[in-house]
VEXVEXKE-998812 format. One record per atom (N, C-alpha, C, O, CB): x, y, z; residue number from 1. Coordinates in steps of 0.05 Angstrom, whole numbers, plus 5000, padded with zeros to 4 digits. Glycine has a CB too. Example, Ala and Ser with C-alpha at 12.3 -4.5 7.8 and 13.67 -1.06 7.14 Angstrom:
[node [5264 4886 5156] 1]
[node [5246 4910 5156] 1]
[node [5264 4934 5156] 1]
[node [5285 4934 5169] 1]
[node [5226 4911 5181] 1]
[node [5257 4955 5142] 2]
[node [5273 4979 5143] 2]
[node [5258 5001 5157] 2]
[node [5268 5023 5161] 2]
[node [5282 4988 5114] 2]
END
This chain:
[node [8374 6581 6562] 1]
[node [8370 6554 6551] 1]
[node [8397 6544 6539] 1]
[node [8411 6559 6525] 1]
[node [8347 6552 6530] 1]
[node [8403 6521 6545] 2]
[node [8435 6507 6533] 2]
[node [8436 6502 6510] 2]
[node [8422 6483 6502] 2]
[node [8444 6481 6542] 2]
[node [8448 6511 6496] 3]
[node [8445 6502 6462] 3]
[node [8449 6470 6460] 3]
[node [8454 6457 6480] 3]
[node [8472 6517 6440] 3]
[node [8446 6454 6430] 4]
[node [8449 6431 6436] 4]
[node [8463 6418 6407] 4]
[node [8448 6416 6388] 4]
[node [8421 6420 6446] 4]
[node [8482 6412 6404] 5]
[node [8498 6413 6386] 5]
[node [8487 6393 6369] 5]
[node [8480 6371 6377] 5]
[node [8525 6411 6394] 5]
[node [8486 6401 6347] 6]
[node [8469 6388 6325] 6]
[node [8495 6361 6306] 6]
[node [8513 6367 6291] 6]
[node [8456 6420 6301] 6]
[node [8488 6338 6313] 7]
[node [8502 6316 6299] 7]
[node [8496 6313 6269] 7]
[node [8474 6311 6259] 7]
[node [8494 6290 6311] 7]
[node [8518 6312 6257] 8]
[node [8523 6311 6227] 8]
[node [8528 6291 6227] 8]
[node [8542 6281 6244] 8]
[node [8541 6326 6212] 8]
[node [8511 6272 6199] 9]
[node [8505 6242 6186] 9]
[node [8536 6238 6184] 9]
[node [8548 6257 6174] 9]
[node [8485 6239 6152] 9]
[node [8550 6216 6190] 10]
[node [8565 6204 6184] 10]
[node [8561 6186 6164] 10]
[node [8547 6166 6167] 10]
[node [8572 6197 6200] 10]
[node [8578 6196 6132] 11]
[node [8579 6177 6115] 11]
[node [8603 6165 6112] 11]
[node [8619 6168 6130] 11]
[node [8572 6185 6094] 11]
[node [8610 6146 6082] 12]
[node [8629 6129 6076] 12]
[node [8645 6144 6056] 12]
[node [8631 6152 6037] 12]
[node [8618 6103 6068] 12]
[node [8666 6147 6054] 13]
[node [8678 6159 6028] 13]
[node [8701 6147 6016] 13]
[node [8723 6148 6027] 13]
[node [8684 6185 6030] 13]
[node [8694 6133 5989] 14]
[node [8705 6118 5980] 14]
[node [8726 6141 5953] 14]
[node [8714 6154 5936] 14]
[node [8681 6095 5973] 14]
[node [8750 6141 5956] 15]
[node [8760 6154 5936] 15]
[node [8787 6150 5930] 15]
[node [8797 6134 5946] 15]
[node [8756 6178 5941] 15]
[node [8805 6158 5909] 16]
[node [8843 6161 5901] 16]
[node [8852 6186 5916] 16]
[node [8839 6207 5914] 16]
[node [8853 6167 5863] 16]
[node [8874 6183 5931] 17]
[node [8886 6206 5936] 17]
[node [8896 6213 5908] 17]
[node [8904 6202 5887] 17]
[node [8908 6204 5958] 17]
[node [8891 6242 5920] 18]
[node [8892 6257 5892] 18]
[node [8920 6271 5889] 18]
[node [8928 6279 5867] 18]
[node [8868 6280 5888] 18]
[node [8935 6274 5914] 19]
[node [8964 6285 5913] 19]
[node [8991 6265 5925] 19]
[node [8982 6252 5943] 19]
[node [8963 6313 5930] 19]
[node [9014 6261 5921] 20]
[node [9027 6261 5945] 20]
[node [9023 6260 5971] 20]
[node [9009 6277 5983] 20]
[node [9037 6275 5944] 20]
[node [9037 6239 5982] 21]
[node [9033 6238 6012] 21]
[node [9052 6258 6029] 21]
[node [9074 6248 6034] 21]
[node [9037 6209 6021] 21]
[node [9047 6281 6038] 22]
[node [9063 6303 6046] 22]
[node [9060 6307 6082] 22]
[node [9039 6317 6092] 22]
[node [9051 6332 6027] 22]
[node [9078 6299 6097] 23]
[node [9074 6310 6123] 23]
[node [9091 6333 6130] 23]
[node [9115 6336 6125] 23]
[node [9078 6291 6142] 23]
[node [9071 6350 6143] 24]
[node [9089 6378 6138] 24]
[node [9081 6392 6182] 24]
[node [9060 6396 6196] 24]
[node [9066 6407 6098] 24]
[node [9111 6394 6186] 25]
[node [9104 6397 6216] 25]
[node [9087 6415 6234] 25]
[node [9074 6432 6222] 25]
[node [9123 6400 6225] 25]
[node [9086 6416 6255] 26]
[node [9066 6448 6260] 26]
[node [9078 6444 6300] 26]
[node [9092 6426 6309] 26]
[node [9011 6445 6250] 26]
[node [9069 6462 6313] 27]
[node [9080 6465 6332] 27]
[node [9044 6466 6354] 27]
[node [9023 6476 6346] 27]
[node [9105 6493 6328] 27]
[node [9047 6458 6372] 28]
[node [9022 6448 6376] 28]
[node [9020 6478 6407] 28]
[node [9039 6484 6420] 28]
[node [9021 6403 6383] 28]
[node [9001 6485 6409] 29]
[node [8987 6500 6435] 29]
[node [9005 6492 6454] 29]
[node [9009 6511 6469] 29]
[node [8956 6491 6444] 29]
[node [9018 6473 6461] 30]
[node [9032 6463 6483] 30]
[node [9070 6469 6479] 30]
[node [9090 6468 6493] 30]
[node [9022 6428 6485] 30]
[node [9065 6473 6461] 31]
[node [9102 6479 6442] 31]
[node [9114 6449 6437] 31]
[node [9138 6448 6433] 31]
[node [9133 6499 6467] 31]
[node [9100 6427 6437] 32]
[node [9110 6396 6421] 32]
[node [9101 6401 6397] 32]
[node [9081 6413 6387] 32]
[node [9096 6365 6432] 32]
[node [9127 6384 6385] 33]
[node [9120 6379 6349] 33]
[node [9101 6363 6355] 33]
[node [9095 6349 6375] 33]
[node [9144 6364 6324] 33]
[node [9091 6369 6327] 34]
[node [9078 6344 6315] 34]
[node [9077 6344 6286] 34]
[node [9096 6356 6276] 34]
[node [9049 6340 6325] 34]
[node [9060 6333 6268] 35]
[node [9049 6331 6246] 35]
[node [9036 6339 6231] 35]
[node [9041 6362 6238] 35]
[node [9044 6323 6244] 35]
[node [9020 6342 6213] 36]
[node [8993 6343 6191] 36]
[node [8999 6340 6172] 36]
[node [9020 6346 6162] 36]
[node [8976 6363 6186] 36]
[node [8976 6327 6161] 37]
[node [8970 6310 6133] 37]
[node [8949 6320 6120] 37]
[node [8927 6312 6127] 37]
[node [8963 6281 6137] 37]
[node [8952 6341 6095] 38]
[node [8925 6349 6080] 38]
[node [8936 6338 6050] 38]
[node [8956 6337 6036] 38]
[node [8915 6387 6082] 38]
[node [8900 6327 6050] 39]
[node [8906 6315 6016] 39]
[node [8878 6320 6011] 39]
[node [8863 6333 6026] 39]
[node [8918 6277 6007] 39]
[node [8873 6306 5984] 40]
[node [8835 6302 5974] 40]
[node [8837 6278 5965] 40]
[node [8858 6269 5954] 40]
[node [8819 6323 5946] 40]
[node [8812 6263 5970] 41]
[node [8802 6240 5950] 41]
[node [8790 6251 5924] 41]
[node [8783 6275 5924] 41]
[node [8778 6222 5964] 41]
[node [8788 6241 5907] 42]
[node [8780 6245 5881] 42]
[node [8754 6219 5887] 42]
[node [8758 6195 5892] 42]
[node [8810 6241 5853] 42]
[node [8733 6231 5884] 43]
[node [8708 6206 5880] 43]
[node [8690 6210 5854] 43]
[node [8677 6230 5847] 43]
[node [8684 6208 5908] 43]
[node [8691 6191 5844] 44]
[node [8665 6183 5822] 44]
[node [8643 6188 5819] 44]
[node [8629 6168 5820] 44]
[node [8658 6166 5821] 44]
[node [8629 6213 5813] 45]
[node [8594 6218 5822] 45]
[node [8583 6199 5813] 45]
[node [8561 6194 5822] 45]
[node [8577 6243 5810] 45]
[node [8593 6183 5794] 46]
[node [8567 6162 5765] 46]
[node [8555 6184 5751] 46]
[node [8534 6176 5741] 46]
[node [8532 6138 5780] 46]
[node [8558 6200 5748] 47]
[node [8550 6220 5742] 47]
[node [8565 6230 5712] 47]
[node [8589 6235 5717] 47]
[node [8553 6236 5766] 47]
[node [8557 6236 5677] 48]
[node [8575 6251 5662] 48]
[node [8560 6274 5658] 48]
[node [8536 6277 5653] 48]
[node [8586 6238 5637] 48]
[node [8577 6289 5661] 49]
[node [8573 6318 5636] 49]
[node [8554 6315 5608] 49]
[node [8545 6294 5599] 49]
[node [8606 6327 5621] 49]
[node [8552 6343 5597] 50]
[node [8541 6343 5574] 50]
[node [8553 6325 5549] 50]
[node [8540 6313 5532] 50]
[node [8540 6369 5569] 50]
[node [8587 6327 5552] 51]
[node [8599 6319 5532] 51]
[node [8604 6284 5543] 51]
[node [8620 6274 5527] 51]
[node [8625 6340 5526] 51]
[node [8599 6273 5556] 52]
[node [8593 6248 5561] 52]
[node [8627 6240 5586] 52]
[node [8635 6219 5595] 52]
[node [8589 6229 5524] 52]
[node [8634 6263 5588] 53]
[node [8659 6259 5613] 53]
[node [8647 6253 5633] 53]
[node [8624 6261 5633] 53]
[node [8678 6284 5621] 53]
[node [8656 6237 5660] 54]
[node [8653 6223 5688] 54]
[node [8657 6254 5704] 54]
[node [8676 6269 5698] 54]
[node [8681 6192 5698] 54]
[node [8641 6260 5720] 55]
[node [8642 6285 5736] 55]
[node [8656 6271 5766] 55]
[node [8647 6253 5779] 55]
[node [8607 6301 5739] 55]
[node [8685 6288 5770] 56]
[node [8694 6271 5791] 56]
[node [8696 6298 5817] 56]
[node [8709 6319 5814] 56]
[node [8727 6253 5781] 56]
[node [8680 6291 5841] 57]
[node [8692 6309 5860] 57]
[node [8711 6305 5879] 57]
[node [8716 6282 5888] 57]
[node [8675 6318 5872] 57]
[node [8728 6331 5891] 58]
[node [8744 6318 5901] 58]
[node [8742 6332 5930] 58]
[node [8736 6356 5930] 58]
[node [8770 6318 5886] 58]
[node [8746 6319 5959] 59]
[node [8734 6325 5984] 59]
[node [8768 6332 5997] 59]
[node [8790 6320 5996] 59]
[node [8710 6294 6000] 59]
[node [8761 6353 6007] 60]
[node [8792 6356 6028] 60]
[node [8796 6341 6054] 60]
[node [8774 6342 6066] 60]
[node [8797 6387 6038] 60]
[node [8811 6331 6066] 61]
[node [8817 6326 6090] 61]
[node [8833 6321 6103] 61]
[node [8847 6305 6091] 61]
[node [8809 6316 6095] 61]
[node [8844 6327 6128] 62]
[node [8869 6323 6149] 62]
[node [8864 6312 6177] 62]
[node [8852 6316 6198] 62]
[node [8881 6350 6155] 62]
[node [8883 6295 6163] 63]
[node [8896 6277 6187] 63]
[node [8916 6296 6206] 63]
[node [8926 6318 6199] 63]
[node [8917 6249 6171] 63]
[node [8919 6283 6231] 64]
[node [8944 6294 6252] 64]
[node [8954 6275 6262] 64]
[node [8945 6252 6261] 64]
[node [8937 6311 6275] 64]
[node [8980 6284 6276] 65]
[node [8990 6266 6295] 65]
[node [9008 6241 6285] 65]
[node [9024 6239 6266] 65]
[node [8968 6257 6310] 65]
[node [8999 6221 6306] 66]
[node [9006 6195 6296] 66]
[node [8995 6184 6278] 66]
[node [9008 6168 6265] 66]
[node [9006 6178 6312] 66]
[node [8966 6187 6271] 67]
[node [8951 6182 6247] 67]
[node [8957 6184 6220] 67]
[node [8958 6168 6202] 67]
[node [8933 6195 6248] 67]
[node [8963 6215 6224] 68]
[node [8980 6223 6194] 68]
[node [9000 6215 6188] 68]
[node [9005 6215 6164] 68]
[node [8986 6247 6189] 68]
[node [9023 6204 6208] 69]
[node [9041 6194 6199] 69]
[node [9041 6160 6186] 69]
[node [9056 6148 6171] 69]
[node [9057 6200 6221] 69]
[node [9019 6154 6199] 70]
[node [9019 6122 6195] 70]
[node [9002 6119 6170] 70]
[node [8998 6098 6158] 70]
[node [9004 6104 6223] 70]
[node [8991 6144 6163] 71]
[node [8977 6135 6136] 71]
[node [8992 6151 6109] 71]
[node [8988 6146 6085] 71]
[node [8942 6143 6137] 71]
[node [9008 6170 6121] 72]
[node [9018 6177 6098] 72]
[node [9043 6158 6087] 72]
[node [9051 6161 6064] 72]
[node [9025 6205 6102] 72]
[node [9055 6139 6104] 73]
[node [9073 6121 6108] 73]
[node [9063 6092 6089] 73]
[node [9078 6078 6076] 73]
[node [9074 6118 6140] 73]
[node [9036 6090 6093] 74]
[node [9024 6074 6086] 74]
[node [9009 6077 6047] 74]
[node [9003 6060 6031] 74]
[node [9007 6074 6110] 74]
[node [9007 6100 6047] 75]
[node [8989 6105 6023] 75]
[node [9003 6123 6011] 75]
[node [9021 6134 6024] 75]
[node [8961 6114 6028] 75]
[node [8999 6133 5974] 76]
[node [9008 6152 5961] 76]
[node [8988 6153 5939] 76]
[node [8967 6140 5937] 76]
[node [9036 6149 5953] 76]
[node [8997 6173 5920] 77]
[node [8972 6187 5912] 77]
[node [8969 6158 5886] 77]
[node [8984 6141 5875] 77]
[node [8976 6229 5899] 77]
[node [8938 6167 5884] 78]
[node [8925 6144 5865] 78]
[node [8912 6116 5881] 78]
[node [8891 6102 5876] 78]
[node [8952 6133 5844] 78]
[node [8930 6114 5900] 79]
[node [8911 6087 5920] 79]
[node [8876 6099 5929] 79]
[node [8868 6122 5935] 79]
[node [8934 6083 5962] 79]
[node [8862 6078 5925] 80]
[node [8838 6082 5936] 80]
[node [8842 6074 5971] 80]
[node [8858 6058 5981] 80]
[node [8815 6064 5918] 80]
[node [8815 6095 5985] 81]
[node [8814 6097 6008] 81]
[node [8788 6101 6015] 81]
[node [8772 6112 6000] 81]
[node [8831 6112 6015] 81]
[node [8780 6090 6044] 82]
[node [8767 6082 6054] 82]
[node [8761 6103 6078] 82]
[node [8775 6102 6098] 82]
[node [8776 6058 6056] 82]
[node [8740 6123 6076] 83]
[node [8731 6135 6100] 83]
[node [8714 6131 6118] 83]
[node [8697 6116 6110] 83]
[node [8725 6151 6096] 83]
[node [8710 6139 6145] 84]
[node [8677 6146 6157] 84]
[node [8686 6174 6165] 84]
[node [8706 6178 6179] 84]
[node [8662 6124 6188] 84]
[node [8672 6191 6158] 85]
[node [8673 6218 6171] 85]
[node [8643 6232 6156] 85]
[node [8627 6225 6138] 85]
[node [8707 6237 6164] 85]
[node [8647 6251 6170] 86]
[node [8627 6273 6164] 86]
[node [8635 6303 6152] 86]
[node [8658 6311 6155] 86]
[node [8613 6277 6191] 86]
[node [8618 6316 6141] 87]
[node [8629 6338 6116] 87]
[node [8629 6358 6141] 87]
[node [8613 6356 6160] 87]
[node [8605 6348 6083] 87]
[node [8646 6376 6142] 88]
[node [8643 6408 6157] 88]
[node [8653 6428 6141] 88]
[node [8669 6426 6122] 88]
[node [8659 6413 6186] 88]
[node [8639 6452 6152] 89]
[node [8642 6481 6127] 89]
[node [8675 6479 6139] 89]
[node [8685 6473 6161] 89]
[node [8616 6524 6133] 89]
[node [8683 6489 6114] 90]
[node [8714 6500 6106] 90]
[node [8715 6527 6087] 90]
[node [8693 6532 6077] 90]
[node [8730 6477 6088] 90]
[node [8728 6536 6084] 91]
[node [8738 6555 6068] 91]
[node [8764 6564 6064] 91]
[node [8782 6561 6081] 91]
[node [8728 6572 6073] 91]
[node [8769 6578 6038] 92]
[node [8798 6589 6037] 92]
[node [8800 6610 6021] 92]
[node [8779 6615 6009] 92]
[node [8818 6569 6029] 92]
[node [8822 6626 6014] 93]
[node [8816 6649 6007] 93]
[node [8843 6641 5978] 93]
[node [8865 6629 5978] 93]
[node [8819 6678 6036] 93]
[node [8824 6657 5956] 94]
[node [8847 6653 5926] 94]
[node [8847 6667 5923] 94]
[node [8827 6676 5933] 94]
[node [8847 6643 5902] 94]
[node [8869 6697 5906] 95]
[node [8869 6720 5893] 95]
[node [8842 6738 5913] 95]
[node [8819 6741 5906] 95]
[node [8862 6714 5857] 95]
[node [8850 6744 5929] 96]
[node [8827 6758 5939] 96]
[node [8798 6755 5951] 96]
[node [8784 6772 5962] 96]
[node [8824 6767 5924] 96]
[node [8794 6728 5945] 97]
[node [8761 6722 5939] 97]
[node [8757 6692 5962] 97]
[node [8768 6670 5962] 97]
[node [8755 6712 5895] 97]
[node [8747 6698 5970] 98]
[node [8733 6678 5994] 98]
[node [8725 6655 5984] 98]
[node [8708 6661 5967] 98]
[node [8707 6689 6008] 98]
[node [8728 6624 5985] 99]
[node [8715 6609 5981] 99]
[node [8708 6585 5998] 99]
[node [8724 6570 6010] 99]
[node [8721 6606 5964] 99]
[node [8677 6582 5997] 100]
[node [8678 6563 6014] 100]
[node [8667 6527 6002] 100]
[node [8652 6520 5983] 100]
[node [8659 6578 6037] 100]
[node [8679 6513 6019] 101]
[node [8677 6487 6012] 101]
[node [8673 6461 6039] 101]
[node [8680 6464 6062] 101]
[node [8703 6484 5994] 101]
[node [8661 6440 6027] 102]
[node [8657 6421 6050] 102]
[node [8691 6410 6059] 102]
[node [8707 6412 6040] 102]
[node [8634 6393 6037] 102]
[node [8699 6403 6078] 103]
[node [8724 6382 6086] 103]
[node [8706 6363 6101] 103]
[node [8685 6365 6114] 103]
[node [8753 6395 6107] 103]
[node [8725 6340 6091] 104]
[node [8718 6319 6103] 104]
[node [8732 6312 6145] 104]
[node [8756 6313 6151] 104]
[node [8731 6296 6077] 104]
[node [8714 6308 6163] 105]
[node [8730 6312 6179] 105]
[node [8728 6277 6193] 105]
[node [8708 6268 6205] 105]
[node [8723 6341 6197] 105]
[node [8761 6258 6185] 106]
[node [8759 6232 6188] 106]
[node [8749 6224 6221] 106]
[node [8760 6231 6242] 106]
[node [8787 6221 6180] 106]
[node [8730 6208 6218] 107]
[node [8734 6194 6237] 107]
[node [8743 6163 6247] 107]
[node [8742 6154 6270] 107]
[node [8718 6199 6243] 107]
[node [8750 6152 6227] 108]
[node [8759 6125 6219] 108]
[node [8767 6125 6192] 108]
[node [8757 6138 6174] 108]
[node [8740 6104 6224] 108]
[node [8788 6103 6191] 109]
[node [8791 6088 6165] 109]
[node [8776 6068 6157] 109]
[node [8773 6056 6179] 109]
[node [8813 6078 6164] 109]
[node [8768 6058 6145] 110]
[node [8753 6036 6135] 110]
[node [8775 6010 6121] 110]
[node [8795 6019 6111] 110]
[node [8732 6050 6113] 110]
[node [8773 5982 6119] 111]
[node [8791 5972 6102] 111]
[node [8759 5970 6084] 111]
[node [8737 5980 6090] 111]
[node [8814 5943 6114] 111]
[node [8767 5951 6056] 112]
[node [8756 5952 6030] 112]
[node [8727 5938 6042] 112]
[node [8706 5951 6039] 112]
[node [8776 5934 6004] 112]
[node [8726 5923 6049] 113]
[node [8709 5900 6070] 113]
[node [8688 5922 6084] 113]
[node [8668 5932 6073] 113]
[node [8734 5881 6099] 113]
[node [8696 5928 6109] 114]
[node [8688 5945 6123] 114]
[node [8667 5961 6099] 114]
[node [8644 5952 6096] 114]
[node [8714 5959 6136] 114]
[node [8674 5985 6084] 115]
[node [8668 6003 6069] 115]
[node [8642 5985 6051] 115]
[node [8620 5995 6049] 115]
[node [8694 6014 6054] 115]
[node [8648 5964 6042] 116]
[node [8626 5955 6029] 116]
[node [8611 5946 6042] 116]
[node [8594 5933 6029] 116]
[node [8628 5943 6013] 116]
[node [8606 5944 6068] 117]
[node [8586 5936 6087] 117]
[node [8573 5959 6093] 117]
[node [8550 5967 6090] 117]
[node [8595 5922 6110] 117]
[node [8588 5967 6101] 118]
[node [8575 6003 6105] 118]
[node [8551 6009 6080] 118]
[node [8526 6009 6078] 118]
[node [8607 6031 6098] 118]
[node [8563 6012 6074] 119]
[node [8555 6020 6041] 119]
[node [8528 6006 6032] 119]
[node [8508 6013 6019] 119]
[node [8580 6009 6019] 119]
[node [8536 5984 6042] 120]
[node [8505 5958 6031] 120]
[node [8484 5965 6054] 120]
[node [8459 5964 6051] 120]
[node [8514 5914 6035] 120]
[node [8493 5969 6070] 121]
[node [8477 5980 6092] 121]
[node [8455 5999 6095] 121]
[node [8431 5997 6102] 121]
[node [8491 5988 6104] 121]
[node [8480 6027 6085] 122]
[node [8454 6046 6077] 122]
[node [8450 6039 6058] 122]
[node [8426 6036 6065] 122]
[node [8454 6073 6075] 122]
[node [8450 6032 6037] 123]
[node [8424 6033 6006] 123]
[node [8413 6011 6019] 123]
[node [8390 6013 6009] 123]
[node [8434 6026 5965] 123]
[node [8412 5987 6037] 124]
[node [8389 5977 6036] 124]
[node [8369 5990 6058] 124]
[node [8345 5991 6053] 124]
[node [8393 5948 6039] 124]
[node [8378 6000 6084] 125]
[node [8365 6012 6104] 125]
[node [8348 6042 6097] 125]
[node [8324 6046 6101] 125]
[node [8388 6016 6124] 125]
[node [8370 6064 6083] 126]
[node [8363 6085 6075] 126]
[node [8347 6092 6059] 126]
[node [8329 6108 6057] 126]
[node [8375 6092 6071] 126]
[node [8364 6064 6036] 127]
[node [8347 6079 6004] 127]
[node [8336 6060 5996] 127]
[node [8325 6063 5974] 127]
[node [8364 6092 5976] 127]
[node [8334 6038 6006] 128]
[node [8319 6019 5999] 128]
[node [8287 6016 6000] 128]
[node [8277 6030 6017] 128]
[node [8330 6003 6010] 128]
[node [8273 6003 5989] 129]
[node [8246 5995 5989] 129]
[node [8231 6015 6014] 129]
[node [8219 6006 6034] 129]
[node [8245 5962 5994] 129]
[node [8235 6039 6008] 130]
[node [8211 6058 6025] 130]
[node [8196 6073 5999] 130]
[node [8202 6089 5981] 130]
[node [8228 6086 6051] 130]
[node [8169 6056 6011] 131]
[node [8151 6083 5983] 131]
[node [8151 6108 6010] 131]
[node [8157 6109 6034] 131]
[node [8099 6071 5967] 131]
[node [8141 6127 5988] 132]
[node [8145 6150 6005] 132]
[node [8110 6155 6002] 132]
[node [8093 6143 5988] 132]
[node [8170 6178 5992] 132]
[node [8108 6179 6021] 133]
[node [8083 6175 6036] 133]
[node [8051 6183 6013] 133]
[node [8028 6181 6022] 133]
[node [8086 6199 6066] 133]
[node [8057 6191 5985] 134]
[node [8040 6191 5973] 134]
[node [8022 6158 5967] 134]
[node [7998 6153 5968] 134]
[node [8051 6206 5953] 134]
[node [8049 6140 5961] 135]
[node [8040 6123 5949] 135]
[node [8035 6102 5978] 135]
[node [8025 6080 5973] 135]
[node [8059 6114 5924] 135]
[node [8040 6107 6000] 136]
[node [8026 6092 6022] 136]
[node [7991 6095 6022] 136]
[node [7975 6077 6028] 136]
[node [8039 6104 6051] 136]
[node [7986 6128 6009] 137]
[node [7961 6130 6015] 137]
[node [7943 6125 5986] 137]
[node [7919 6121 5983] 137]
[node [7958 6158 6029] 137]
[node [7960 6127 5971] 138]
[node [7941 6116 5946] 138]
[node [7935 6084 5951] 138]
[node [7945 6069 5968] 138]
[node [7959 6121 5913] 138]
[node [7911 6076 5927] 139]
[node [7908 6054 5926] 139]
[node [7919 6037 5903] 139]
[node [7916 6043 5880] 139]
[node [7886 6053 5930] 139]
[node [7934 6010 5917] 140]
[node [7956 5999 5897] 140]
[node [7944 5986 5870] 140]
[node [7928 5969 5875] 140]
[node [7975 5976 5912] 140]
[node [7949 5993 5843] 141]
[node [7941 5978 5818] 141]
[node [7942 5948 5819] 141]
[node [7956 5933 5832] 141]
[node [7958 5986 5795] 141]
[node [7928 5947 5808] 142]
[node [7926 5906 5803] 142]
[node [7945 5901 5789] 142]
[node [7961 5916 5777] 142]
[node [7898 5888 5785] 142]
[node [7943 5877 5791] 143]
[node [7977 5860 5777] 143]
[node [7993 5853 5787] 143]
[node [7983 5845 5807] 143]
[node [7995 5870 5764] 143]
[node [8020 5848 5788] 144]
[node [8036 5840 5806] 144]
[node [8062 5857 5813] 144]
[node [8083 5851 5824] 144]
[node [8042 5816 5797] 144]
[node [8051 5886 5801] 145]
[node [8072 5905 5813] 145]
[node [8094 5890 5799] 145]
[node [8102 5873 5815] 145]
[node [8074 5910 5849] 145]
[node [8103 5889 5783] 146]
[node [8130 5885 5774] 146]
[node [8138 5914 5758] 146]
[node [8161 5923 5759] 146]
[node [8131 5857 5753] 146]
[node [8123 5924 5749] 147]
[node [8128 5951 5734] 147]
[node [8125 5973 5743] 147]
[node [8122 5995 5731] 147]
[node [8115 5954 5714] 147]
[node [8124 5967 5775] 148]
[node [8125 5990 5778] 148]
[node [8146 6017 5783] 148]
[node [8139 6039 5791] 148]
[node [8114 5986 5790] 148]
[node [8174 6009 5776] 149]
[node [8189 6019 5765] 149]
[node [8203 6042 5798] 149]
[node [8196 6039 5821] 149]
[node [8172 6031 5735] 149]
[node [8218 6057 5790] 150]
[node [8226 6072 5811] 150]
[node [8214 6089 5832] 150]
[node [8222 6093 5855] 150]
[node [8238 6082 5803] 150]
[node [8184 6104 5813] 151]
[node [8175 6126 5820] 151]
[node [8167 6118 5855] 151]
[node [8170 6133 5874] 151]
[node [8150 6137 5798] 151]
[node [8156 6093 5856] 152]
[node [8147 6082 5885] 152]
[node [8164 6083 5913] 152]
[node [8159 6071 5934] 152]
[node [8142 6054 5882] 152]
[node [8188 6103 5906] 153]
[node [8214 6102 5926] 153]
[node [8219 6139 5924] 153]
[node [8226 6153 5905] 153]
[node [8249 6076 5910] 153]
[node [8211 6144 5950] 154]
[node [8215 6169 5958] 154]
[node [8254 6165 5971] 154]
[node [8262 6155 5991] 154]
[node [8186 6178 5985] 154]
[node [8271 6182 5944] 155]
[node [8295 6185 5953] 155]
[node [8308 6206 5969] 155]
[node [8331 6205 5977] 155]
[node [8305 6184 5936] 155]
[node [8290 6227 5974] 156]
[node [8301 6239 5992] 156]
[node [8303 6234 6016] 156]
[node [8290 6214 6023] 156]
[node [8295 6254 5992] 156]
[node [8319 6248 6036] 157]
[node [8322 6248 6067] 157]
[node [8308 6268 6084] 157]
[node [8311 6267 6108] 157]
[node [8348 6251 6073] 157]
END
């Protein structure tokens, strides 16, 4: 039987480069130069800590080629940026010890526009106004449902 390669959700990732824009060369399977571009966004969970700090994560990812050159040309660290890609396992190894982590793997840039369409998109398509399937089968209270507050929205996927 043919295996069947399983498609990963393409999201939006809105974040600051978090380093320097660094192109650093590599020699490609074919023996032509080329390029690569590794940095991280730094993104905003909305999210604070105990002590009331903003919890910020930060996603890895690389550009190649002509890509990397035209955006590292274009951008430096602290600019916000505009993704579509999808997360894939990564790992790397510190003092000994294996670690693994998501990278972001780009498939477009977004401009500011773009990204907030995206964006409005899914929360209204995704996360928007779906009760989830308990409260389809209950029967709805009288009144005018104004209070009925969040619980009526199944947020998971």
């Amino acid at each position: 039987m043919a295996s069947e390669k399983k498609n990963s959700p393409l999201q939006v990732f809105t974040g600051n480069l978090s380093r320097e824009s660094k192109l650093t060369p590599y020699t490609r399977a074919d023996n032509t130069q080329s390029v690569v571009y590794h940095n991280s966004i730094a993104m905003d969970t909305g999210i604070k800590d105990k002590d009331g700090e903003k919890i910020t994560t930060f996603i890895k990812f690389t550009l190649w080629g002509d890509r990397a050159e035209a955006f590292a040309a274009r951008f430096q660290r602290g600019d916000t940026v505009h993704f579509a890609g999808e997360l894939v396992p990564s790992s790397f190894e510190k003092d000994g010890v294996r670690y693994n982590s998501p990278e972001l793997r780009v498939i477009g840039q977004l401009d500011e526009n773009q990204a907030k369409r995206i964006q409005s998109f899914i929360k209204d398509t995704l996360w928007g106004n779906r009760p989830n399937q308990r409260q389809q089968d209950a029967v709805q209270p009288e009144g005018d449902g104004q209070d009925a507050g969040a619980e009526g929205y199944d947020m998971e996927m």
